[in-house]
VODODO-307436 format. One record per residue (C-alpha): residue in three letters; residue number from 1; x, y, z. Coordinates in nm, 2 decimals, decimal comma. Layout:
residues N
NODE  rest   nr       u       v       w
NODE   ALA  NUM       X       Y       Z
...
END
This chain:
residues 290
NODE  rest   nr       u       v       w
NODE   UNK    1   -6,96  -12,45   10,41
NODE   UNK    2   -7,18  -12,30   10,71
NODE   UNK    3   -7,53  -12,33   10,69
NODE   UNK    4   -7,56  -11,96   10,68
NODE   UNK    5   -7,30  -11,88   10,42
NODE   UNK    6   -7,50  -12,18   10,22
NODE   UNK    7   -7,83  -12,02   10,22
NODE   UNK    8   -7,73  -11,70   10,15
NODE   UNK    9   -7,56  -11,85    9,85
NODE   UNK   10   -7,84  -12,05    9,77
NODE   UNK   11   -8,09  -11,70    9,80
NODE   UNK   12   -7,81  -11,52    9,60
NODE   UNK   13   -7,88  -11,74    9,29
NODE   UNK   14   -8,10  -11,74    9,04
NODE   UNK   15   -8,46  -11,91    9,17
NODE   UNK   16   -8,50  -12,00    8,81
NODE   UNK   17   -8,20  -12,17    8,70
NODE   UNK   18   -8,28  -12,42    8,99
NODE   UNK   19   -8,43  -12,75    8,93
NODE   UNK   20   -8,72  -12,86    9,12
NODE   UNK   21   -8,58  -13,20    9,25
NODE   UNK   22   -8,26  -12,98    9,40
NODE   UNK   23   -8,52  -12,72    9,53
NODE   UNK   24   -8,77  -13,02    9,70
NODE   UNK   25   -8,47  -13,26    9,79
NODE   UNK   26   -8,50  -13,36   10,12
NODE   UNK   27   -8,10  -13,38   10,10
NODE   UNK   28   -8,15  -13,02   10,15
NODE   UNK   29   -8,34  -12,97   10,44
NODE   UNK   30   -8,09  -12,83   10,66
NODE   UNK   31   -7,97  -12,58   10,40
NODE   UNK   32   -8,37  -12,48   10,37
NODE   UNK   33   -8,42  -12,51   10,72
NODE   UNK   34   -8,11  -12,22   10,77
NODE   UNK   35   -8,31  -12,01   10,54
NODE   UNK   36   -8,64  -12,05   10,77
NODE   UNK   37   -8,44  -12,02   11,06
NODE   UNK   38   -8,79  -12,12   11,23
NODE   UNK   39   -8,70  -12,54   11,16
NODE   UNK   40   -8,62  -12,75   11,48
NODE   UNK   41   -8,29  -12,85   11,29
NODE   UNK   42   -8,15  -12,48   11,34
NODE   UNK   43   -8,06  -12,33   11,73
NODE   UNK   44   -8,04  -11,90   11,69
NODE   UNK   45   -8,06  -12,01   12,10
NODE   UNK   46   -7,90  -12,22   12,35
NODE   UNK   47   -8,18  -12,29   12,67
NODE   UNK   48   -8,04  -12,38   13,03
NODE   UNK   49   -8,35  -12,50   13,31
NODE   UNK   50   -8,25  -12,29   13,65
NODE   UNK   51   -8,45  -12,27   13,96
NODE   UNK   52   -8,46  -11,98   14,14
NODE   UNK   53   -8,69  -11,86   14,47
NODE   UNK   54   -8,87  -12,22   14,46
NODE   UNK   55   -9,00  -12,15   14,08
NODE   UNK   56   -8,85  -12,35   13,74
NODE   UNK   57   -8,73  -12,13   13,52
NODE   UNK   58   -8,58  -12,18   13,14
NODE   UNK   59   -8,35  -11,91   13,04
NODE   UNK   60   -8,27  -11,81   12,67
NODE   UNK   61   -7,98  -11,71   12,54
NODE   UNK   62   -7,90  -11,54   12,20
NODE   UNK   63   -7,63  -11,69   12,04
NODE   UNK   64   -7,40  -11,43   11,88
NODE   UNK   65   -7,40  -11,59   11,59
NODE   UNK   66   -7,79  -11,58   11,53
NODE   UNK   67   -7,76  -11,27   11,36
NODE   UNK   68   -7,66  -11,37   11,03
NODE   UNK   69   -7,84  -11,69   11,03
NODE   UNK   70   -8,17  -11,47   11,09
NODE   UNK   71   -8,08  -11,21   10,85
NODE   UNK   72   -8,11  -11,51   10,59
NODE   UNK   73   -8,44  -11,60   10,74
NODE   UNK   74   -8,57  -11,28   10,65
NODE   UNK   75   -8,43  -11,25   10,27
NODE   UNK   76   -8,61  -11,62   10,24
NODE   UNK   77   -8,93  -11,46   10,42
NODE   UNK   78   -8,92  -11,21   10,17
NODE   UNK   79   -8,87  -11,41    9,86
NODE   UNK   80   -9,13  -11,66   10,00
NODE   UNK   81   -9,38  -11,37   10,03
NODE   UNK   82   -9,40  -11,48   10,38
NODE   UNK   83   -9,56  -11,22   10,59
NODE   UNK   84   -9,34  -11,27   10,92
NODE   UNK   85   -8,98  -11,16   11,00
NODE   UNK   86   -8,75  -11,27   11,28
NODE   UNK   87   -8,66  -11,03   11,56
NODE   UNK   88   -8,29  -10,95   11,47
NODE   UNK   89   -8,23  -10,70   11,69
NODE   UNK   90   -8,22  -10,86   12,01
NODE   UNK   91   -8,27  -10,61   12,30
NODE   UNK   92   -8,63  -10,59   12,03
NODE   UNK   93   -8,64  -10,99   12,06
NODE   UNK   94   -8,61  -10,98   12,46
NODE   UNK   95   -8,91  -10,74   12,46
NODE   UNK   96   -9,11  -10,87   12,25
NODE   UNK   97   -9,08  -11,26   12,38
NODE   UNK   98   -9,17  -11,14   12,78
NODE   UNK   99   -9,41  -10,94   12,63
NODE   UNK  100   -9,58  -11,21   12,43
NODE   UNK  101   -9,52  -11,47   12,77
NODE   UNK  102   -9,66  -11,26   13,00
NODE   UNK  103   -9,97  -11,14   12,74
NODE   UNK  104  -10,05  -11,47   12,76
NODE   UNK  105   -9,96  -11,65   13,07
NODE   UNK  106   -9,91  -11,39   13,33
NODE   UNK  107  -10,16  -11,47   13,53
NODE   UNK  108  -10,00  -11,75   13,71
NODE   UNK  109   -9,64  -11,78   13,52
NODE   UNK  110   -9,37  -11,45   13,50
NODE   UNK  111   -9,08  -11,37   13,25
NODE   UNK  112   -8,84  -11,11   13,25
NODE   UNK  113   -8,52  -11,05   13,06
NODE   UNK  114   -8,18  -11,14   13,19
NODE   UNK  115   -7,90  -10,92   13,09
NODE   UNK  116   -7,85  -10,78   12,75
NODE   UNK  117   -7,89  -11,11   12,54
NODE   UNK  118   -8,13  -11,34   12,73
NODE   UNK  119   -8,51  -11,41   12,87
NODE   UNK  120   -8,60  -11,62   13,18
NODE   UNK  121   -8,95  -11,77   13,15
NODE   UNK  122   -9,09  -11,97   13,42
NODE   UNK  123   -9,18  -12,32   13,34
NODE   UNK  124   -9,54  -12,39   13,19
NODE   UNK  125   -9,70  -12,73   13,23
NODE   UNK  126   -9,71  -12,99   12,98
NODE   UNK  127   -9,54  -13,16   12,69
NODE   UNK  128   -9,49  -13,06   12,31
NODE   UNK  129   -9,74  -13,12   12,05
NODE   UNK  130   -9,49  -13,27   11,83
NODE   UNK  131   -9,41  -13,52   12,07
NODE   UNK  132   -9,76  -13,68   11,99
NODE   UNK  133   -9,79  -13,56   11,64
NODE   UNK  134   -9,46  -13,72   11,54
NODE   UNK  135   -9,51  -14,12   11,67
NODE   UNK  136   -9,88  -14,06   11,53
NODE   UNK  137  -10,05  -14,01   11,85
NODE   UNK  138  -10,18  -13,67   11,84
NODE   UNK  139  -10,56  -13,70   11,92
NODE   UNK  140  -10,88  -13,47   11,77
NODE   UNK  141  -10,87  -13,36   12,15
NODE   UNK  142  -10,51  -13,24   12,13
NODE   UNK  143  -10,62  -13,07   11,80
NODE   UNK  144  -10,87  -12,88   11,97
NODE   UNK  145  -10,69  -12,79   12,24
NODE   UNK  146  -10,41  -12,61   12,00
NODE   UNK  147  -10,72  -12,44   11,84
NODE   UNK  148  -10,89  -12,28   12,21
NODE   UNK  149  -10,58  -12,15   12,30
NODE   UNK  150  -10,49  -12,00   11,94
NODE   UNK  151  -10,85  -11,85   11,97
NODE   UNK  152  -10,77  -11,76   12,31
NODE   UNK  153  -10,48  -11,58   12,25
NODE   UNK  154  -10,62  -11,40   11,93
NODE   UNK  155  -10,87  -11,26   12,10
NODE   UNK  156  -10,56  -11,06   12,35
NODE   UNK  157  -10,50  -10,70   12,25
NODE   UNK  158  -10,16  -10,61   12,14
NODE   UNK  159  -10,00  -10,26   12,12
NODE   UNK  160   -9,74  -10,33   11,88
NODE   UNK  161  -10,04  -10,46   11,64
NODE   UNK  162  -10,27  -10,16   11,77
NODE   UNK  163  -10,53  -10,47   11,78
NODE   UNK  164  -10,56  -10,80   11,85
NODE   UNK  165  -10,18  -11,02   11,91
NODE   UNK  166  -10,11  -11,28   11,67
NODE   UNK  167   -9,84  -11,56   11,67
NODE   UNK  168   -9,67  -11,59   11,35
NODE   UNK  169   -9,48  -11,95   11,39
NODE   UNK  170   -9,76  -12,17   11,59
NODE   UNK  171   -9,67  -12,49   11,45
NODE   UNK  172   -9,72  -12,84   11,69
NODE   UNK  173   -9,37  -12,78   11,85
NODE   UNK  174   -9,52  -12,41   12,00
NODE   UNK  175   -9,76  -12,55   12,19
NODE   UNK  176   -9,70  -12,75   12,56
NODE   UNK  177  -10,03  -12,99   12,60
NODE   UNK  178  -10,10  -13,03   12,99
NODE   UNK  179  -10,33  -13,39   12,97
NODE   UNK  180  -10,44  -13,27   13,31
NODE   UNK  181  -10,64  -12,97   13,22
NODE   UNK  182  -10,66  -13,11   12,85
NODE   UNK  183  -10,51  -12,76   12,79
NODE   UNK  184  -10,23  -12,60   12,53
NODE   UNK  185  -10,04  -12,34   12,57
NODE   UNK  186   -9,82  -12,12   12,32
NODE   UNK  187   -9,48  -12,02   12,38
NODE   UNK  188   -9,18  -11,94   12,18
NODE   UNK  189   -9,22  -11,58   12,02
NODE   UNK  190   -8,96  -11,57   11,77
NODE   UNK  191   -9,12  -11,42   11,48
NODE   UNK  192   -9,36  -11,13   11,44
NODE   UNK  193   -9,64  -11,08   11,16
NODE   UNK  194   -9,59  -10,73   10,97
NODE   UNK  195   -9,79  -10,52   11,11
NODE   UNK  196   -9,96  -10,39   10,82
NODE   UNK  197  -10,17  -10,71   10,81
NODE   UNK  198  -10,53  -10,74   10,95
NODE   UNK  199  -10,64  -10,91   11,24
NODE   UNK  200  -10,80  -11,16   11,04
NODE   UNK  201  -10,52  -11,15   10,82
NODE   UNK  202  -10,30  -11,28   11,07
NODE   UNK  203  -10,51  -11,51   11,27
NODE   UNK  204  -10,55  -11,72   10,92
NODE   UNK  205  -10,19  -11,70   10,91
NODE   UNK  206  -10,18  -11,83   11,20
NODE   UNK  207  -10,43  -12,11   11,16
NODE   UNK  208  -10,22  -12,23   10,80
NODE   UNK  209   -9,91  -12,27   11,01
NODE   UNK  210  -10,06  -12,53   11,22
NODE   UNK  211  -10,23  -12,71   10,96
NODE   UNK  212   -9,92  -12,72   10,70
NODE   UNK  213   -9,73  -12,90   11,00
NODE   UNK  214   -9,94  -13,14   11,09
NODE   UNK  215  -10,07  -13,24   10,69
NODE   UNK  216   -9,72  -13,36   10,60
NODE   UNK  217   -9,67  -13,59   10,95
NODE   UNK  218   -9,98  -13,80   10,98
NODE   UNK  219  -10,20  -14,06   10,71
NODE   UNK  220  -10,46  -13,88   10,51
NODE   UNK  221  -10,80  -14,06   10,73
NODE   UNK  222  -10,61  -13,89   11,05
NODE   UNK  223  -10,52  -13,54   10,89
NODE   UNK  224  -10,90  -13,48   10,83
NODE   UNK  225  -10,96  -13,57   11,16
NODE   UNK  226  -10,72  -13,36   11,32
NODE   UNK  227  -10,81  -13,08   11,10
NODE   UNK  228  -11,17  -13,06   11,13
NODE   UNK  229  -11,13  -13,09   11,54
NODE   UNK  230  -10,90  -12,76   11,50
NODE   UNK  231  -11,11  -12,63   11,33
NODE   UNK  232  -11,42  -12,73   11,51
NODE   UNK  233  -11,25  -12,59   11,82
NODE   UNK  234  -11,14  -12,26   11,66
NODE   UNK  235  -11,50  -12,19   11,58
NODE   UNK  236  -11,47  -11,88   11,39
NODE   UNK  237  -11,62  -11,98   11,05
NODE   UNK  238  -11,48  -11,59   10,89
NODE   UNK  239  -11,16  -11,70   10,94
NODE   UNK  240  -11,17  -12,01   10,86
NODE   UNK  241  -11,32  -11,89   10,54
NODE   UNK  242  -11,02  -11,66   10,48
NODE   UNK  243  -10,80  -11,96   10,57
NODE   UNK  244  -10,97  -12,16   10,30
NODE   UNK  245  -10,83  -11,92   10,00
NODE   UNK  246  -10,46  -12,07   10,14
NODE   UNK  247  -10,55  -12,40   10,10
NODE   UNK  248  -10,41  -12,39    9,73
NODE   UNK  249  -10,06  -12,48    9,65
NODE   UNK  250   -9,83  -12,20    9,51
NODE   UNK  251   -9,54  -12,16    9,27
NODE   UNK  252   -9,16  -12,08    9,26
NODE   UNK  253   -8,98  -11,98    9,58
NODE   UNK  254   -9,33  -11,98    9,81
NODE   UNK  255   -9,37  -12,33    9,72
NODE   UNK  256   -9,05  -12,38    9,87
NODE   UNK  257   -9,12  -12,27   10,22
NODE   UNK  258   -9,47  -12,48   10,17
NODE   UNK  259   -9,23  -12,74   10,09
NODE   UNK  260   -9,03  -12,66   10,46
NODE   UNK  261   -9,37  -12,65   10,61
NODE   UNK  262   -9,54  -12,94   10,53
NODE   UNK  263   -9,18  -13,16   10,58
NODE   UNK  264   -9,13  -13,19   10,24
NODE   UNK  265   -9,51  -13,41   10,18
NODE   UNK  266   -9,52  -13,51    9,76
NODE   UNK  267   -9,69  -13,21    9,58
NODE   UNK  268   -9,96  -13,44    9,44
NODE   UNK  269  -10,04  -13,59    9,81
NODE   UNK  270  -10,04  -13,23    9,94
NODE   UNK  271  -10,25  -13,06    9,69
NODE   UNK  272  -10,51  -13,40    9,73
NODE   UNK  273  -10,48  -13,36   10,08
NODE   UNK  274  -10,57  -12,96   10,05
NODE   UNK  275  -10,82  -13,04    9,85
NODE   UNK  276  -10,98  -13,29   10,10
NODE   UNK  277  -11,01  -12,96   10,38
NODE   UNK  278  -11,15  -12,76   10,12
NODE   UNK  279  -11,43  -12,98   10,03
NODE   UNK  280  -11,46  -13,03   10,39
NODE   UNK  281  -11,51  -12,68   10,46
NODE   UNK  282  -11,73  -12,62   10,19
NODE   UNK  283  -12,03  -12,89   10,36
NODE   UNK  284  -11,98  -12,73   10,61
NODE   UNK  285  -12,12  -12,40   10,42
NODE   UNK  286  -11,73  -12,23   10,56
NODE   UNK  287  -11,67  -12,14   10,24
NODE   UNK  288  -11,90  -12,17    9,86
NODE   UNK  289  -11,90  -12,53    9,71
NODE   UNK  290  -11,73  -12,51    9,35
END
């Protein structure tokens, strides 16, 4: 069976006549991953590296097939009671990806779209966070880097929001870390927050995403760490406040895409783990002791 034809199969049945070790089985992953669309297992895109007039460029193409597979991302959202959906519509994708790009990096980098199904982006400096947070070498410095240019980039004004931009998938792998300027930088603009969301709303969002992807990849003494120098780094104690009522796992089919988040981490170890932040936050006087 496809991986598209399987999720929709799997989102066509009844959540509750599954049982939880099908729904949390890493044997699954792929098929949850289809759903998401967002995981690293599934390609919606095919990327080529061109040069052209002396500047590095990556183009992105649309696969034609991308449509169904992010149709099924969006039921899942839905289900999930995720507040993002992916760009289906692709001349709507094209826009909103150079838009995004050049929002954020036009100042010294360009983008544009090519043809009726792609976007050229001219290379940014710099590795991906995952790269470091996957072999366990992601530092506190890293950490804080990912949370100045989140804060950075939240505080751009964004039309299609009518206030400030927002991410919506800013997970380790969205981020290129430049050692040399001890700088991140977000690319990949996939997904969109709904736009009936607050600011703040949003920005939490997108602060959760970060954290749920690095909680389930490194030991509990370094996930503190990590987390408090993102946090440290974001320095905006409202939202991190507002981030702090997420730090609770849910039930049914929104724990399943905390599940995809967090690569699958043992609900006891994640909710402990949670917990940790929280009371974290809480000396900190981010949010009210319990």
């Amino acid at each position: 069976m496809q991986p598209a034809a399987a999720a929709a199969r799997i989102l066509d049945s009844s959540a509750g006549a599954c049982r939880c070790d099908v729904l949390f089985s890493r044997a699954m992953s792929p098929l949850f991953a289809t759903a998401s669309c967002l995981s690293e297992r599934i390609r919606v895109n095919t990327f080529t590296r061109e040069i052209r007039d002396g500047r590095r460029l990556w183009i992105k193409r649309r696969r034609r097939s991308a449509g169904l597979t992010l149709a099924c991302a969006n039921r899942f959202f839905r289900l999930a009671g995720s507040r993002v959906q992916a760009l289906t519509e692709v001349a709507a994708w094209q826009r909103w990806e150079v838009d995004c790009f050049v929002r954020l990096h036009g100042e010294r980098y360009r983008a544009f779209a090519v043809g009726d199904r792609s976007v050229a982006a001219e290379e940014l400096p710099g590795v991906s966070l995952a790269r470091f947070l996957d072999p366990g070498r992601m530092t506190p410095e890293m950490a804080a880097a990912a949370a100045r240019e989140l804060r950075r980039a939240h505080a751009a004004e964004c039309p299609v929001f009518g206030s400030r931009w927002s991410h919506g998938d800013p997970h380790a792998g969205n981020f290129l870390y430049d050692e040399v300027e001890d700088r991140a930088r977000l690319i990949d603009f996939e997904v969109a927050h709904d736009t009936a969301l607050s600011p703040d709303e949003r920005h939490a969002d997108d602060l959760l995403v970060f954290l749920q992807d690095v909680v389930g990849r490194v030991s509990t003494d370094v996930w503190l760490r990590l987390a408090g120098a993102f946090l440290d780094a974001y320095d905006r104690p409202e939202i991190s406040a507002r981030l702090a009522r997420s730090l609770i796992l849910p039930r049914g089919i929104p724990r399943l895409w905390w599940a995809v988040r967090t690569t699958y981490l043992p609900g006891a170890e994640l909710a402990a783990r949670l917990e940790l932040l929280r009371e974290a936050l809480a000396r900190r006087g981010v949010i009210a002791d319990r």
